[in-house]
C-alpha positions in Angstrom: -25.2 -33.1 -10.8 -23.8 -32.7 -14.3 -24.4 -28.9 -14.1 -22.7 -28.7 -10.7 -19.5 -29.8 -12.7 -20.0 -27.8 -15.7 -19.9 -24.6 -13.1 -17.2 -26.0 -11.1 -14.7 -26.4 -13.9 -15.8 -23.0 -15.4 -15.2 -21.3 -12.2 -12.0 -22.7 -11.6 -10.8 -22.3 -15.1 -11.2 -18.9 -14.6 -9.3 -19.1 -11.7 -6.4 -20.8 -13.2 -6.4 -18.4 -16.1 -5.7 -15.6 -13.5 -3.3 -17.0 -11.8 -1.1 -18.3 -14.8 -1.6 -14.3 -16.2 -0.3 -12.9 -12.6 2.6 -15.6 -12.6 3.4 -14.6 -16.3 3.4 -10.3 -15.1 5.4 -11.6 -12.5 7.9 -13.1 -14.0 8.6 -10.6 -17.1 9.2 -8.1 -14.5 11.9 -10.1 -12.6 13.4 -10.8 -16.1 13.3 -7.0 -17.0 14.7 -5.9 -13.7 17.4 -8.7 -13.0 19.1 -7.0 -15.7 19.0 -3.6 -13.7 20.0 -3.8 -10.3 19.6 -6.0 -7.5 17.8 -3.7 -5.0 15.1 -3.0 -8.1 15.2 -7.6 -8.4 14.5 -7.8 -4.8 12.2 -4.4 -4.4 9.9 -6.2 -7.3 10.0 -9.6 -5.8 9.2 -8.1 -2.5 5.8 -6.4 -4.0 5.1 -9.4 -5.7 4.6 -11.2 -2.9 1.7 -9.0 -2.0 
């Protein structure tokens, strides 16, 4: 049982780590193109989404 957990909270530290690299991608390139224009701001957040 204590090397089901060990495996769990590997696997889902991994996951975790991936999602907190996508959110941080994500938002440096709403930062970077809030500044531009708004079509780039919503084109970005648009493909974001996906």
């Amino acid at each position: 049982m204590k090397n089901f957990y060990r495996n769990f909270l590997k696997l889902c530290s991994m996951l975790v780590l991936q999602n907190v690299v996508t959110l941080s991608v994500n938002l440096a390139d709403n930062i970077m193109l809030g500044a531009f224009s708004e079509t780039a701001l919503s084109g970005v957040t648009t493909v974001n989404q996906v």
